[in-house]
C-alpha positions, 0 to 999 in steps of 0.5 A, a space after each residue: 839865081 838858077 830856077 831850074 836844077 837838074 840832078 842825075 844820078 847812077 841808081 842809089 847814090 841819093 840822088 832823088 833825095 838829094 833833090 827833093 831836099 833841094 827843092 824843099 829848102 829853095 821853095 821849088 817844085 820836085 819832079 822825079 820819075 812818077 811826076 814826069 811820067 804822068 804827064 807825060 802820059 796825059 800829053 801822049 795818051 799812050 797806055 800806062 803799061 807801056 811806061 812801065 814796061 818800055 821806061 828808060 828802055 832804047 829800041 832794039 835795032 830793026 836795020 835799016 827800015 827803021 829809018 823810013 818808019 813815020 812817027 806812029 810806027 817809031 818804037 814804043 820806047 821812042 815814044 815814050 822819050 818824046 813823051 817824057 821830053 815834052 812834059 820836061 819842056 813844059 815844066 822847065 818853062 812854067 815855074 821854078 824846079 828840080 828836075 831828076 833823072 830822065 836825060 833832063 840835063 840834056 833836054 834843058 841844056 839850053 835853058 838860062 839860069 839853070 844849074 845840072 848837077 851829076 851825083 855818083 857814089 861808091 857802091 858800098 853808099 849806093 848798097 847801104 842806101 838801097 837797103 833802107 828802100 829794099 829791105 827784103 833784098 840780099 845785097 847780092 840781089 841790090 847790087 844785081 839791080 844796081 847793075 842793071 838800072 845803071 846799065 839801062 840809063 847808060 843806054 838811054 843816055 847813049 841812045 836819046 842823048 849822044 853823050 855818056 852818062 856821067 861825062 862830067 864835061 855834061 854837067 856843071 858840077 859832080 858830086 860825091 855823095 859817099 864823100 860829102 853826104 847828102 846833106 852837105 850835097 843839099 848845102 853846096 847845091 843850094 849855095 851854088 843855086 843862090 849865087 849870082 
């Protein structure tokens, strides 16, 4: 039995619902963005406006002095990752989870019986899908933001990471979710969990 699942995601492939479907059936505790970012806000004390402004961001490149800064002088983004880090670590080790996003299947690599899951979709899914959760948005403009949160995510993977987000050789199962559909993607990842 793996207690502890992380999914990541490119933006609209479903998978927070995905997750907090899993978490649901198997009784286990749903941590997303929101909930890691409070604690990671409470543990940092660093001010809320800096997570909104400075999540899923990677520094820009200050040369070779940045190297020599100490912790207090590290960019905000860095900071923030830390932060995040922290809270993920702490939930991992306390109680049964699905963990989604944030780098999480990176952070708890290490962690007996847990299962990383990577959900990607076509984009013709992730627009479909993104237009029940923006409905003011043209599709030119979801796709624009589709774009933009994957490019983001990309970089913080590179960055925090070392690795490429999607790298299956990163996961131990990808999924399609334009193929298989959310809720066969909540059947095989729970079926896969329950095993032993």
């Amino acid at each position: 039995m793996k207690n502890i699942i992380t999914i990541s995601r490119p933006f609209g492939a479903g998978g927070g619902q995905i997750g907090r479907a899993v978490a649901e059936r198997l009784g286990y505790y749903y941590c997303d963005r929101d909930i890691i970012v409070q604690s990671a806000m409470k543990s940092s004390h660093l001010d809320p406006e800096y997570f909104r402004e400075y999540d899923e961001k990677v520094p820009m490149s200050l040369g070779f002095g940045q190297s020599l800064f100490d912790f207090y002088n590290r960019p905000i983004s860095d900071k923030i990752y830390e932060a995040q880090k922290k809270a993920i670590l702490a939930i991992g080790e306390q109680r049964n989870c699905v963990i989604v996003g944030r780098n999480s299947h990176f952070i708890l690599k290490e962690f007996d019986h847990s299962l990383h899951v990577f959900i990607t979709a076509d984009e013709f899914f992730r627009v479909r899908n993104l237009k029940t959760r923006m409905p003011d948005s043209s599709e030119q403009e979801i796709k624009e933001k589709i774009r933009s949160v994957d490019k983001a995510r990309k970089k913080a993977c590179s960055h925090y990471t070392h690795t490429i987000f999607g790298d299956a050789s990163q996961y131990d199962m990808c999924l399609k979710s334009s193929s298989f559909g959310i809720d066969r993607c909540v059947d095989i990842i729970c079926e896969v969990a329950q095993a032993d």
